[in-house]
C-alpha positions in Angstrom: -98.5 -124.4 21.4 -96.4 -125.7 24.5 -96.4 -123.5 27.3 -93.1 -121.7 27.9 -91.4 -120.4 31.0 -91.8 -116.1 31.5 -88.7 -114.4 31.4 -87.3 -111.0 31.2 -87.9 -110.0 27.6 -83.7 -110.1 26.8 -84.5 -113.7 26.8 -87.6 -114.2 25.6 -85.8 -114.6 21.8 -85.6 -118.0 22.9 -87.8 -119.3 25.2 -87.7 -122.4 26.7 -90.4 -125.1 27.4 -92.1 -124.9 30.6 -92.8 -128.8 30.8 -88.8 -129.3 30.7 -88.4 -126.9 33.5 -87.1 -129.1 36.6 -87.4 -125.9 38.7 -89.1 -122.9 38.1 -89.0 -119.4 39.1 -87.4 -120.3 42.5 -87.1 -117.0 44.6 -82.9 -116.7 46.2 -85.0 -115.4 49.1 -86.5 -118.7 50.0 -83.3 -121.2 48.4 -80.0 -119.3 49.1 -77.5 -119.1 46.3 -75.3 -121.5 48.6 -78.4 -124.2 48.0 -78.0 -122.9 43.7 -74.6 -123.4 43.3 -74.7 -126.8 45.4 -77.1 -128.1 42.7 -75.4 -126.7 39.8 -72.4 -127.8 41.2 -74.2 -131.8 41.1 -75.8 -131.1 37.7 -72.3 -130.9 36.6 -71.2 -134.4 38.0 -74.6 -136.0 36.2 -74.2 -134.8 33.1 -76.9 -132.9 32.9 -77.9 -130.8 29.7 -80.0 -128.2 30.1 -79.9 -124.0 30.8 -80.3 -122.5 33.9 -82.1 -118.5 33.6 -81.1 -115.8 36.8 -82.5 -112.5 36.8 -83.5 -109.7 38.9 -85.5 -106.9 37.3 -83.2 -106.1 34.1 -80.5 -107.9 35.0 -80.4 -111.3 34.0 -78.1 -114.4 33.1 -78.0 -117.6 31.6 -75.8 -120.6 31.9 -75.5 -123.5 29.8 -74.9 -127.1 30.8 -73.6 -129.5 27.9 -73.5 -133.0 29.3 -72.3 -131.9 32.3 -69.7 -129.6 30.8 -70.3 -125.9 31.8 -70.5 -123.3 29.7 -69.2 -119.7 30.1 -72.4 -117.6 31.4 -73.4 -114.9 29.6 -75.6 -112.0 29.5 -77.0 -109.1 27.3 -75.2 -108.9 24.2 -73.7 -112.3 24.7 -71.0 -110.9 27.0 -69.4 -113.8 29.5 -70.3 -113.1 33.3 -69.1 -115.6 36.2 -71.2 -117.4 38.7 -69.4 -115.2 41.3 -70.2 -111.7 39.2 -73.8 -113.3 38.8 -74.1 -113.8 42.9 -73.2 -110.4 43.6 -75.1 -108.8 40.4 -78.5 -110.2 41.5 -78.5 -111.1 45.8 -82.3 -111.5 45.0 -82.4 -113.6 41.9 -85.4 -115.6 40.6 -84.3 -119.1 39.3 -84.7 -121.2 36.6 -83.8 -124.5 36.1 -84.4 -126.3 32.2 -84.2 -129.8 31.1 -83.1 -129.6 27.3 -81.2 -132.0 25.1 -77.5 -131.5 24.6 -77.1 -129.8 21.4 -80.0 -127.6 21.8 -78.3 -126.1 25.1 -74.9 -126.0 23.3 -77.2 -124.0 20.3 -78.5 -121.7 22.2 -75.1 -120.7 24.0 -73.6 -120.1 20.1 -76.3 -118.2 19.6 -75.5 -116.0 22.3 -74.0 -112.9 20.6 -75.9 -113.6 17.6 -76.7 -111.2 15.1 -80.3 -109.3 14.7 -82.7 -112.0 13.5 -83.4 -112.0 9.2 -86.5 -111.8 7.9 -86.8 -114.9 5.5 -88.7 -114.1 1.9 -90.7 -116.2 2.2 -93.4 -117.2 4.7 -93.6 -120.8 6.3 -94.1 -123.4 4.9 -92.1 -122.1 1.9 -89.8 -121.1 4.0 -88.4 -124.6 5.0 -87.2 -125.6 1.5 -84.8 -122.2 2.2 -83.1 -123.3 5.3 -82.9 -126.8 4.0 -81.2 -125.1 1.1 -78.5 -123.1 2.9 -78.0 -125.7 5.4 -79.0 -123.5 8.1 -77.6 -123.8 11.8 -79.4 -121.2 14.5 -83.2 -120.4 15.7 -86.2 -119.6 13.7 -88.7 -116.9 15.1 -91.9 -116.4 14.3 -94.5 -114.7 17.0 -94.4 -117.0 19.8 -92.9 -120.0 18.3 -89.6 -120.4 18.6 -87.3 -123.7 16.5 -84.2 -125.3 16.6 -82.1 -126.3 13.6 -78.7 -127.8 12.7 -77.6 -128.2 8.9 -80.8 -127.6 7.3 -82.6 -130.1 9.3 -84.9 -129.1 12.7 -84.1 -130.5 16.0 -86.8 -129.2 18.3 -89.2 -126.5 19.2 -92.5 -124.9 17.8 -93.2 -124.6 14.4 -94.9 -121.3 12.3 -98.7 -121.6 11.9 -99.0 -121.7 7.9 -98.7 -118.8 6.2 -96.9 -117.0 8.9 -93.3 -114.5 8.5 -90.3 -116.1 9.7 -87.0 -114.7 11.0 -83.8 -116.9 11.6 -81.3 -116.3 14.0 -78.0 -117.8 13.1 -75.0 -118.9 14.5 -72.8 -116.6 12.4 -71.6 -113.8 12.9 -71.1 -110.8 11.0 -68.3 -109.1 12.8 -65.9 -112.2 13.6 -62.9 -112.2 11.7 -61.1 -115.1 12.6 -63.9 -117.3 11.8 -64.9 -115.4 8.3 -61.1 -115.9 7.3 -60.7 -119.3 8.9 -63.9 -120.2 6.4 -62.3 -118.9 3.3 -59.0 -120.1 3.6 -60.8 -123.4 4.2 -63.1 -123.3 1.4 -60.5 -121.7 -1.4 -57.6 -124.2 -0.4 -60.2 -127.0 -0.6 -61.6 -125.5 -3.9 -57.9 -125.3 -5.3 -56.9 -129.0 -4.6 -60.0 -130.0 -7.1 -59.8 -127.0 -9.5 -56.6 -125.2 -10.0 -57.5 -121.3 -9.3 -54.3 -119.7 -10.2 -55.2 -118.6 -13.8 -59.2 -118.1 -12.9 -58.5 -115.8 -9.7 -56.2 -113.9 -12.1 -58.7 -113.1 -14.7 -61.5 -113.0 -11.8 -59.6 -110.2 -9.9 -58.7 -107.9 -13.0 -62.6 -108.2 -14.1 -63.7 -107.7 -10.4 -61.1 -104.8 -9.3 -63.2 -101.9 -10.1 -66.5 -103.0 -8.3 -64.0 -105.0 -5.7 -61.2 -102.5 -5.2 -59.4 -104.6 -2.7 -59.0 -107.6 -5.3 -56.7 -105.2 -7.5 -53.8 -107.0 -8.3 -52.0 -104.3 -7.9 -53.1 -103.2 -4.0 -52.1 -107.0 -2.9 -54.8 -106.3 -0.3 -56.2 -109.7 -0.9 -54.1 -112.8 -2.2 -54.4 -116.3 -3.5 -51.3 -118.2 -3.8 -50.9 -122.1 -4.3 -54.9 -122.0 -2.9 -53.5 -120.0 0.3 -55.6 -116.6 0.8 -54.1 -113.9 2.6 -55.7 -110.6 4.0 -54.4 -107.3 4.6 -55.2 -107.1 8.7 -56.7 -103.5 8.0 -59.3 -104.7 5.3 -62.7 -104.3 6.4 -65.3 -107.7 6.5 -67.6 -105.6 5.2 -65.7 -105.0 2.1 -64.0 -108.0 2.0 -66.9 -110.8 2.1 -68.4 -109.5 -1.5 -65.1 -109.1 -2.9 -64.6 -113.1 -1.9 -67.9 -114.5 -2.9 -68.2 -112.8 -6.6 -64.6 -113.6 -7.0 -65.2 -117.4 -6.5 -68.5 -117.1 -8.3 -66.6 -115.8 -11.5 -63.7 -118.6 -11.0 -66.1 -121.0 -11.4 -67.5 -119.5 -13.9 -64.7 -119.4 -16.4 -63.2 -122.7 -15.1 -66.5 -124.2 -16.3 -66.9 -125.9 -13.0 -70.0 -125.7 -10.4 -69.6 -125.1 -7.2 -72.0 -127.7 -6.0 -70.3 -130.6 -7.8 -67.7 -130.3 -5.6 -67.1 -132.5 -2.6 -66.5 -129.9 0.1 -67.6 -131.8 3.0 -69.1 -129.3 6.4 -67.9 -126.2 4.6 -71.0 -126.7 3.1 -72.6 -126.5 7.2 -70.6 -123.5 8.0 -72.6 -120.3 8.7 -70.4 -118.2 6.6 -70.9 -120.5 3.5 -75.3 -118.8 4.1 -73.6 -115.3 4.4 -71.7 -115.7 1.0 -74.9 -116.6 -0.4 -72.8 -119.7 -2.3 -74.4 -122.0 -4.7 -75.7 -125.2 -3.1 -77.9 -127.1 -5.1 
């Protein structure tokens, strides 16, 4: 197993290679934060890709460089702090500097508020054919090992040993609204230009009002419209994301169509579309 760089345990979820590392552990100290910044500031200009790890006892924070595009930092719980707040935070900061490919840093900074990891049901290597399935997009766990995927398919890092429990992190998240209602009104207006839904979510939402309260008809909680969905604001995710996936499970259902015959594109790639846990295959 590569060697990877110590840090504080808020950021040992995902560690990073120490072999990539084109500084490490570099004490403020001994290289001022004017001689930090300065470099960061060049890494910028070079396009450089890669994460750069301050901390100071607890405190820590980690930036993320993109091709030369910065990220916003962030810290525990995947709340944003500024260079400036980071200076002040931590006058004696150890510093590191990593070397990692574009869309791995970009993963890891989506992945920065992510939920607690889940515990897949099955151990590796089983448990490939399941991200594979559900197209996942985060970071899978297990012990020290620590891997990157996108879609289903791994971009880098260490591996399980056989046999071994798995968690996956992923990008999705469970409390963000705009993106859960963004994905649904995506998916049911796509769904609707290929299968009519009018007469399906009808009989779907009088079958599914009294385990899905909010899909009465009556409430007008939850509404589909010329493939349009609309939300009462004050509906809850947690009641609502059920509601949605058995309701489009029984539209298909008595339209007689499958879901995965459908051409539905990235929706498919979407984090929300593993949450639903939607027919793919």
């Amino acid at each position: 197993m590569a060697e990877t760089t110590l840090l504080p345990p808020s950021l040992s979820r995902f560690p990073l290679p120490a072999d990539r590392a084109v500084y490490r552990d570099l004490s403020t100290d001994h290289y001022p934060w004017t001689e930090i910044s300065a470099d960061f500031e060049a890494r910028q200009d070079e396009s450089f890709s890669g994460m750069l790890d301050i901390w100071q006892g607890e405190r820590w924070a980690r930036f993320a460089l993109v091709q030369g595009a910065a990220r916003a930092g962030f810290t525990q719980g995947g709340h944003e702090v500024s260079w400036a707040a980071a200076m002040q935070a931590m006058p004696r900061a150890q510093v590191t500097l990593t070397r990692m490919d574009g869309v791995i840093s970009d993963l890891i900074w989506a992945l920065r508020a992510a939920d607690e990891p889940t515990p897949l049901k099955v151990p590796w290597p089983a448990a490939q054919h399941e991200l594979q399935r559900v197209h996942f997009t985060g970071a899978l766990i297990s012990g020290g090992s620590c891997s990157y995927w996108k879609a289903g398919q791994l971009l880098e890092g260490t591996l399980p040993q056989s046999g071994a429990a798995c968690q996956m992190v992923s990008t999705y998240r469970a409390n963000d609204r705009e993106g859960t209602l963004s994905f649904w009104q995506e998916l049911l207006r796509t769904v609707n230009s290929q299968v009519p839904l009018a007469e399906p979510w009808r009989q779907a939402t009088v079958a599914l009002s009294d385990e899905h309260p909010c899909l009465d008809p009556f409430a007008q909680e939850v509404v589909l419209t010329n493939g349009i969905l609309q939300v009462d604001p004050e509906l809850e995710l947690q009641e609502l994301r059920p509601a949605l996936s058995a309701a489009l499970r029984q539209m298909m259902n008595r339209a007689g169509v499958r879901l995965a015959d459908l051409p539905l594109g990235a929706l498919r790639q979407r984090p929300e579309w593993l949450a639903a846990e939607l027919e793919v295959s």
